[in-house]
N, CA, C and O atoms as a GROMACS GRO file, in nm:
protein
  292
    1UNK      N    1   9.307  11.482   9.532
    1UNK     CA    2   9.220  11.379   9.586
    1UNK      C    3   9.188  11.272   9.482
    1UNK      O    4   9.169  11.159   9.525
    2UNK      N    5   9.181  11.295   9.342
    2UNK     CA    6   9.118  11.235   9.247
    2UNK      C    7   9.231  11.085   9.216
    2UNK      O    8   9.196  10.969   9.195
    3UNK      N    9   9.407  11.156   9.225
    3UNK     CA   10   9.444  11.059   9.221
    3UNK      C   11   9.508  10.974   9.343
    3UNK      O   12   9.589  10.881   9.342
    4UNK      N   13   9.435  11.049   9.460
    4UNK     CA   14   9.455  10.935   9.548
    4UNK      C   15   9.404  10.754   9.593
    4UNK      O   16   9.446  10.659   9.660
    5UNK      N   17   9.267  10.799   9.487
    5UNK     CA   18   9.253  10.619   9.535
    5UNK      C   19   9.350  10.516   9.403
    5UNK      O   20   9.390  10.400   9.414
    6UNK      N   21   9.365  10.621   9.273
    6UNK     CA   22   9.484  10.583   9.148
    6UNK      C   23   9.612  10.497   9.212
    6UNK      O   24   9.650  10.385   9.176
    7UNK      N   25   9.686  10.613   9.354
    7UNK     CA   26   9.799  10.578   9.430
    7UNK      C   27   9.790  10.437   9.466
    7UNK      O   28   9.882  10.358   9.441
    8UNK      N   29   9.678  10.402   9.528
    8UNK     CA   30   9.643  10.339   9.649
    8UNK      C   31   9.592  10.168   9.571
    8UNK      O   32   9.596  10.063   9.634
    9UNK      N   33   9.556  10.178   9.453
    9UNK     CA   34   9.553  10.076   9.383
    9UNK      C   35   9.645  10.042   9.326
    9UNK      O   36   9.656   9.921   9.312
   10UNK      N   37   9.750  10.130   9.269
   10UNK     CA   38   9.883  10.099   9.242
   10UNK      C   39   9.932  10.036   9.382
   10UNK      O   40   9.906   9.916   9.384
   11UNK      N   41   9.982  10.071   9.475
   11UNK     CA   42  10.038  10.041   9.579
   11UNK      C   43   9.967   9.856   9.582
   11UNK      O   44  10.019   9.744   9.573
   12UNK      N   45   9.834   9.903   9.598
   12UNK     CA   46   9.775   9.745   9.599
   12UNK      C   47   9.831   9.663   9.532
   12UNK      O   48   9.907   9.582   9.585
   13UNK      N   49   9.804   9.663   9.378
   13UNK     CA   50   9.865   9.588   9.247
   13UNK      C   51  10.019   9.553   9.343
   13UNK      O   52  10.054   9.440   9.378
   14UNK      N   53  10.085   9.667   9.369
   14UNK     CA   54  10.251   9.629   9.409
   14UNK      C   55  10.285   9.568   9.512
   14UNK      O   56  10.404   9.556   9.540
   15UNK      N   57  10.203   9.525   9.579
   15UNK     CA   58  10.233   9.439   9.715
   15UNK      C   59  10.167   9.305   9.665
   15UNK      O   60  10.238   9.206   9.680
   16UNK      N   61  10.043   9.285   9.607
   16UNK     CA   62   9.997   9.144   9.592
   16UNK      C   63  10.040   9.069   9.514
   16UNK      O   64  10.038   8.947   9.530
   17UNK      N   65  10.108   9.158   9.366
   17UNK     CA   66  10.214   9.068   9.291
   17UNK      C   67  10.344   9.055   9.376
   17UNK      O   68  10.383   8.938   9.386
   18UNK      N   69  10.407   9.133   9.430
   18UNK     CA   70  10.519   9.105   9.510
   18UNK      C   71  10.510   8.978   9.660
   18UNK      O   72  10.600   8.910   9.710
   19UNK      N   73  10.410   8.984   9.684
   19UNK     CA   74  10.401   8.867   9.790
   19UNK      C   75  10.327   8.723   9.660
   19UNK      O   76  10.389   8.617   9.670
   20UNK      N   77  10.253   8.723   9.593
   20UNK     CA   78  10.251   8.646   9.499
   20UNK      C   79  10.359   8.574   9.476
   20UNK      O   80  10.350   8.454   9.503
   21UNK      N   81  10.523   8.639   9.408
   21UNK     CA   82  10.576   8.633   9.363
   21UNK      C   83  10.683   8.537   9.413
   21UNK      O   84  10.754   8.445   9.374
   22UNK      N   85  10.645   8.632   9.557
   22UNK     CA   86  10.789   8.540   9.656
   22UNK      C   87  10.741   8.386   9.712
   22UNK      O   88  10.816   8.289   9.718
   23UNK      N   89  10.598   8.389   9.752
   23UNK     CA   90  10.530   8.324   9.735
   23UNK      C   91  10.558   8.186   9.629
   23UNK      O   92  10.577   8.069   9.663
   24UNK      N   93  10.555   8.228   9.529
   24UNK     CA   94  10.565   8.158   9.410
   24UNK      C   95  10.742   8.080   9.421
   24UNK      O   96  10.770   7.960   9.414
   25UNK      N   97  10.802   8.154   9.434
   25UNK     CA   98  10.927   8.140   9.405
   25UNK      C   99  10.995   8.022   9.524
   25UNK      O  100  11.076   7.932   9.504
   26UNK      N  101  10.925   8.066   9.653
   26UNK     CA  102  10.954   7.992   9.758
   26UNK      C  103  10.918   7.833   9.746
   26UNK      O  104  10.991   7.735   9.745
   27UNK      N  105  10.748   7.849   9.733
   27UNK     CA  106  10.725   7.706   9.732
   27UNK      C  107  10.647   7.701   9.581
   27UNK      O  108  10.562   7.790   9.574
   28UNK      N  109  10.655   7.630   9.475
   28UNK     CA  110  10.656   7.627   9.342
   28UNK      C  111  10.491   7.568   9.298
   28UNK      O  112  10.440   7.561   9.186
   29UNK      N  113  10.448   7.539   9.399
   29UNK     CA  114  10.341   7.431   9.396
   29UNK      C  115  10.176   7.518   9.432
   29UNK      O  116  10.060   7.502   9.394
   30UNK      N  117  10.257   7.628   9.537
   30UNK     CA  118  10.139   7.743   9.565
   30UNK      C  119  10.142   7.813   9.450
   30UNK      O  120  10.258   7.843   9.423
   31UNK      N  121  10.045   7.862   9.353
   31UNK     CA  122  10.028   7.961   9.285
   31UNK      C  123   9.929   8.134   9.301
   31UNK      O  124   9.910   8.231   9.228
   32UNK      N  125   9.879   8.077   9.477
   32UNK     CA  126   9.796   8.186   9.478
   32UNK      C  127   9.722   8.178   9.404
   32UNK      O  128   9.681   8.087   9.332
   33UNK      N  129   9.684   8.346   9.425
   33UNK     CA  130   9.550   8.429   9.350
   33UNK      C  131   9.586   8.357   9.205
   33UNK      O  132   9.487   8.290   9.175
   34UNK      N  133   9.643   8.349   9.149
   34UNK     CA  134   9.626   8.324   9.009
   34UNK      C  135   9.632   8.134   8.987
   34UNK      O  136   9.648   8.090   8.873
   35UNK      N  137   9.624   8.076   9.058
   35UNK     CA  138   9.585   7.931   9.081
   35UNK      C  139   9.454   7.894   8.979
   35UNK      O  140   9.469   7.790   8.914
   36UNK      N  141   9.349   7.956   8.963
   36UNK     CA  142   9.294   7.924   8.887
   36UNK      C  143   9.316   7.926   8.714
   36UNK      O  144   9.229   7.864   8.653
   37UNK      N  145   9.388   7.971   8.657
   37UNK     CA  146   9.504   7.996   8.516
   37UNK      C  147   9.558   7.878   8.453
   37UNK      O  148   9.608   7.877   8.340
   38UNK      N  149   9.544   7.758   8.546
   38UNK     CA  150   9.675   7.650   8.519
   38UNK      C  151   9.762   7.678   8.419
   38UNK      O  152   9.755   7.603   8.321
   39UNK      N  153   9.853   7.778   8.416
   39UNK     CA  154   9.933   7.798   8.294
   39UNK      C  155  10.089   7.757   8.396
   39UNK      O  156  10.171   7.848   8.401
   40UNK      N  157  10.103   7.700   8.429
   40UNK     CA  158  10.232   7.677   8.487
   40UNK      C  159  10.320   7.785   8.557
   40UNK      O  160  10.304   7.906   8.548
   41UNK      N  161  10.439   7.706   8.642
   41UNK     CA  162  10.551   7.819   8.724
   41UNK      C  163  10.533   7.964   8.601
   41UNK      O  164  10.469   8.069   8.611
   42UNK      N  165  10.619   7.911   8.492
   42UNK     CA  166  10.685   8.020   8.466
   42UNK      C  167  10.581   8.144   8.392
   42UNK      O  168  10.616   8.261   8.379
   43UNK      N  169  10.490   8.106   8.361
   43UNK     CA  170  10.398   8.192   8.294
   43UNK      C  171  10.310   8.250   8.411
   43UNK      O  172  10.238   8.349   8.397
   44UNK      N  173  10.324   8.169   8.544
   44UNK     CA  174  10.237   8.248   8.655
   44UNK      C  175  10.321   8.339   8.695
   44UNK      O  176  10.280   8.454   8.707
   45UNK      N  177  10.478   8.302   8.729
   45UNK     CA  178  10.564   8.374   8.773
   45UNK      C  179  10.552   8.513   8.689
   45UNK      O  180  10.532   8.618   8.751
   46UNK      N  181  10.564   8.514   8.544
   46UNK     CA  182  10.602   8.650   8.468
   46UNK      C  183  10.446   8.731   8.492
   46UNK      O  184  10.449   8.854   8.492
   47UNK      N  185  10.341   8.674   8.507
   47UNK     CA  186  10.247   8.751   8.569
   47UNK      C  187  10.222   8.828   8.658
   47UNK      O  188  10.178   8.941   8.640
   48UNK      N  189  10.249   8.774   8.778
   48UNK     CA  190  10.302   8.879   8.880
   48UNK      C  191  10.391   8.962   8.874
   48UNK      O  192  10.387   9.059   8.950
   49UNK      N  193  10.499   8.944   8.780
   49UNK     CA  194  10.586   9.032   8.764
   49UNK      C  195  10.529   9.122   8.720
   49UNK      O  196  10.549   9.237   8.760
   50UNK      N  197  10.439   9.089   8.622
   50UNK     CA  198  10.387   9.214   8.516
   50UNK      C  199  10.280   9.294   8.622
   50UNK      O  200  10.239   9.405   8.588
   51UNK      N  201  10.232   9.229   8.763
   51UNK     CA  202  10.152   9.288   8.807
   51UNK      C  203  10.222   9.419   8.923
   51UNK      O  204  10.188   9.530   8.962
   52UNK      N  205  10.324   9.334   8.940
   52UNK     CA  206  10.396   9.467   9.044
   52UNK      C  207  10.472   9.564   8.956
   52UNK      O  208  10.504   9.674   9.002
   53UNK      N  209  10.502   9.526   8.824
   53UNK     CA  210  10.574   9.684   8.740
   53UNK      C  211  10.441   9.769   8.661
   53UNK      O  212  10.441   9.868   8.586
   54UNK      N  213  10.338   9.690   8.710
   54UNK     CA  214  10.230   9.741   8.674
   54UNK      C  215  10.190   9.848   8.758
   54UNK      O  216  10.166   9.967   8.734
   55UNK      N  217  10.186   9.758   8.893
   55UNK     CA  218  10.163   9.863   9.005
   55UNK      C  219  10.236   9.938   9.051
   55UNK      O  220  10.196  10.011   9.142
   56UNK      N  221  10.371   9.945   9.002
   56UNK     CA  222  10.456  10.071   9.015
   56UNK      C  223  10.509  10.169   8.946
   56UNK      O  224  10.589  10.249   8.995
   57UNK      N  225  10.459  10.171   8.805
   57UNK     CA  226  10.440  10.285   8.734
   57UNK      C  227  10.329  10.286   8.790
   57UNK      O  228  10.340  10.392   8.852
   58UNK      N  229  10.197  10.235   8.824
   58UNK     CA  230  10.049  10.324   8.831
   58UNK      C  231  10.078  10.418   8.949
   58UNK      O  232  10.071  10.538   8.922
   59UNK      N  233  10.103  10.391   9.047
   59UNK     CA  234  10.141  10.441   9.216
   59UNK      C  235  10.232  10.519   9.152
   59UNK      O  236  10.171  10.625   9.149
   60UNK      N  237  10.347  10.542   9.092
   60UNK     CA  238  10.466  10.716   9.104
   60UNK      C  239  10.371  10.778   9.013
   60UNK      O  240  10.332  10.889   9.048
   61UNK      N  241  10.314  10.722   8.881
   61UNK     CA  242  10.253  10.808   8.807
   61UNK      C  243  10.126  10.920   8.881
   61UNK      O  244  10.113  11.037   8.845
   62UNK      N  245  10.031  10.848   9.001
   62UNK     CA  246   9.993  10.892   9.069
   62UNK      C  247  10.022  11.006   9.162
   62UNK      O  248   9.963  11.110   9.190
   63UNK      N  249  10.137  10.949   9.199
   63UNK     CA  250  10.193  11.037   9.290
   63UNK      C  251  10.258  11.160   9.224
   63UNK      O  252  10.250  11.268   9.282
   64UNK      N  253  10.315  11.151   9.119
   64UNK     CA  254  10.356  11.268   9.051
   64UNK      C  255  10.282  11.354   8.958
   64UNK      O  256  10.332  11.446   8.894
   65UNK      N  257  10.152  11.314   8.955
   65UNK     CA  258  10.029  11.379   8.930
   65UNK      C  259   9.988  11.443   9.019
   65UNK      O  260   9.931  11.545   8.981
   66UNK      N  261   9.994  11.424   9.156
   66UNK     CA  262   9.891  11.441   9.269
   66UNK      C  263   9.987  11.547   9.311
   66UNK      O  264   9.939  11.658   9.334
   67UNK      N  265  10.135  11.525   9.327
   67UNK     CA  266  10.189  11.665   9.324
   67UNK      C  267  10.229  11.743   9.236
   67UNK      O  268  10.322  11.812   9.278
   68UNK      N  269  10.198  11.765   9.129
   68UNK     CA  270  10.188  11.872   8.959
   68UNK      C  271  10.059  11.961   9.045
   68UNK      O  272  10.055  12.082   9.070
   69UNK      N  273   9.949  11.844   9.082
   69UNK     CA  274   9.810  11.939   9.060
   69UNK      C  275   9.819  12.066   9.224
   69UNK      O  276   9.788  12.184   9.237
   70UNK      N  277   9.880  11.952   9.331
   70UNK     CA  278   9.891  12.063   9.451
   70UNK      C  279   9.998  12.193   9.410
   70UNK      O  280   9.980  12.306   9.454
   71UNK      N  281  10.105  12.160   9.324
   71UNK     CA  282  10.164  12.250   9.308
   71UNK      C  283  10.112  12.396   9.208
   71UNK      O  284  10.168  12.505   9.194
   72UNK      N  285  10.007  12.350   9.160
   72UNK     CA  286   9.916  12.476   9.068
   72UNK      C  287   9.806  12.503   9.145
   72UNK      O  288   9.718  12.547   9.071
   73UNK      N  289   9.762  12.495   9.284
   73UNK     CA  290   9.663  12.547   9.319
   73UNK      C  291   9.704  12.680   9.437
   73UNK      O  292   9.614  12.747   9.487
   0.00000   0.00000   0.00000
């Protein structure tokens, strides 16, 4: 249970940089959530990146925690 809301924020992190991203890539001028930064395309772009490989080690790490602990009880 403990690392289920862990999963579930990973998962989060991995969808909002990934729609961010495409977002970004599509039309160059939207920056989204991170619009307030003015650091330009390419430094917004590698942000999101960093936010969805963020959120996808957090989410398997989760998940492969969450089944270690069911598997010892």
């Amino acid at each position: 249970m403990k690392f289920d809301l862990s999963q579930a924020l990973g998962v989060l992190l991995l969808v909002l940089g990934a729609q961010g991203a495409i977002r970004l890539l599509i039309d160059h001028d939207k920056l989204g959530l991170l619009s307030g930064l003015d650091a330009g395309f390419g430094v917004t772009l590698g942000l999101y990146v960093v936010v969805v490989v963020i959120g996808a080690v957090l989410a398997g790490w989760s998940r492969d925690r969450a089944k270690a602990a069911g598997r010892r009880r």
